[in-house]
C-alpha positions in Angstrom: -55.8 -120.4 81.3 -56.9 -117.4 79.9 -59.0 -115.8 82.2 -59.9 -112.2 81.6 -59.1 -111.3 85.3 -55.5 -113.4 85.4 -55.3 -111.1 82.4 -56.4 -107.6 83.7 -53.3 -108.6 87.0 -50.9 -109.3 84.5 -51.4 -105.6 83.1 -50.8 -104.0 86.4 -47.9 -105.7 87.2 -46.6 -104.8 83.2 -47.5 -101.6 84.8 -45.2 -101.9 88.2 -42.2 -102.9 85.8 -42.5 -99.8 83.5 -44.1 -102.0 80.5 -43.7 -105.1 78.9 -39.9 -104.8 78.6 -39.3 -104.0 81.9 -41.4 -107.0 82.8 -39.8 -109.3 79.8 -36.0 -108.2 81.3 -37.2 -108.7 84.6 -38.8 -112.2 84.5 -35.8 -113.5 81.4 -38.4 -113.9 79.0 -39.3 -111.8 75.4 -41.5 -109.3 75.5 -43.3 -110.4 72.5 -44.2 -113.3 74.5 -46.1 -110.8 77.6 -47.9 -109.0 74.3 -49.0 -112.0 72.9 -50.7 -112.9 76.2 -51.6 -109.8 77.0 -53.6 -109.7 73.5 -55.1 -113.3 73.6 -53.3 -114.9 71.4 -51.1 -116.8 73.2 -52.6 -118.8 77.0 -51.6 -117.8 80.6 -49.6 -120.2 80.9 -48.3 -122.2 84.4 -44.4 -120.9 83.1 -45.3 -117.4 83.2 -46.9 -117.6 86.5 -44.1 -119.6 87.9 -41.8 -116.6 87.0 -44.1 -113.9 88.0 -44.6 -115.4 91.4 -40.9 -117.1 92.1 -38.6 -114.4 90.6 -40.8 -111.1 91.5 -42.6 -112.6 94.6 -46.3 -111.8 93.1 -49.1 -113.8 95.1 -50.0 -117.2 93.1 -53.3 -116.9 95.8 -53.5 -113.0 94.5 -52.5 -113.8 90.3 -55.2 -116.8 90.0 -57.8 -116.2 92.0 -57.4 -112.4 93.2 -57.8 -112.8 96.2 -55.3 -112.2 99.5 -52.0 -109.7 99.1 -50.5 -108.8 96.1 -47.1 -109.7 97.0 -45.6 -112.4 99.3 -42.9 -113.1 100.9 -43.7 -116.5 102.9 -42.5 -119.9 102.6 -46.5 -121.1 101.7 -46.3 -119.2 98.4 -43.2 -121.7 97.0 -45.3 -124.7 98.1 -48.4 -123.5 96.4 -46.6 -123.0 93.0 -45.5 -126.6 93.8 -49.3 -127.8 94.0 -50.1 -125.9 90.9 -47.4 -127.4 89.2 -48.4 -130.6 90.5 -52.1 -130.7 89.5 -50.7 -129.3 85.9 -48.5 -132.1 85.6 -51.8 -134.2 86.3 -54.1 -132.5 83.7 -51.4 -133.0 81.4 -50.9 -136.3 81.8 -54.7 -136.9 81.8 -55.3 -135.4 78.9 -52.6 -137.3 76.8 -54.3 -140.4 78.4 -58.1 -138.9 77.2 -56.0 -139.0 73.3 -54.6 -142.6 73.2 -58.1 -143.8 74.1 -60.0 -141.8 71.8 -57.4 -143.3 69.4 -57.4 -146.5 70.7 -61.7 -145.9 69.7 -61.0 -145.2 66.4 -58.9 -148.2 65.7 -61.2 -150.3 67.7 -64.4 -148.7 65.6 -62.5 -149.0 62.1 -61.3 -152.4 62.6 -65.3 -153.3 63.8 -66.6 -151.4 60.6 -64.1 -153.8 58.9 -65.1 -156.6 60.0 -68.7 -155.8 59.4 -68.4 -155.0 56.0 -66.8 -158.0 55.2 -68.7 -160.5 57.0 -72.4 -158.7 55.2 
């Protein structure tokens, strides 16, 4: 989830909280951590924006997509993070299922190419 725009909100909020230490004290998390984002080498990830959106009440509608207000206070925000989380958990779990078959392939395709070269 490394969009350039998610990217360029995350720096202005860095900015509302006096830097990244102010931000990494704010949110409970290491600064390090906001640089390494901040610098593309480490993802946007869906923990980051939980934090940024549950603990300082920053827009998941505005963070994502940048659209709608900045901050929000309403109960539709909490149930939004929810569905994010939600269709995370999904991906997730859909790409683990995406690995065991490619595995499953593999084995399926060696044990054929076995069987090949010993019946020729």
């Amino acid at each position: 989830m490394s969009d350039e725009a998610i990217i360029k909100r995350l720096k202005v909020i860095v900015k509302e909280h006096g830097g990244q230490l102010g931000l990494a004290h704010a949110i409970g998390v290491d600064q390090g951590f906001i640089s390494k984002v901040i610098n593309k080498k480490q993802e946007m990830s869906y923990y980051l924006i939980r934090k940024l959106c549950f603990q300082l009440k920053y827009s998941p509608e505005w963070l994502i997509l940048g659209t709608g207000e900045k901050i929000i206070n309403k109960p539709e925000s909490a149930k939004l993070i929810t569905e994010i989380q939600m269709l995370r958990t999904e991906v997730d779990i859909l790409h683990a299922r995406m690995r065991a078959y490619e595995i499953e392939m593999k084995e399926l395709k060696d044990s054929f190419s076995i069987k090949e070269q010993r019946a020729g």
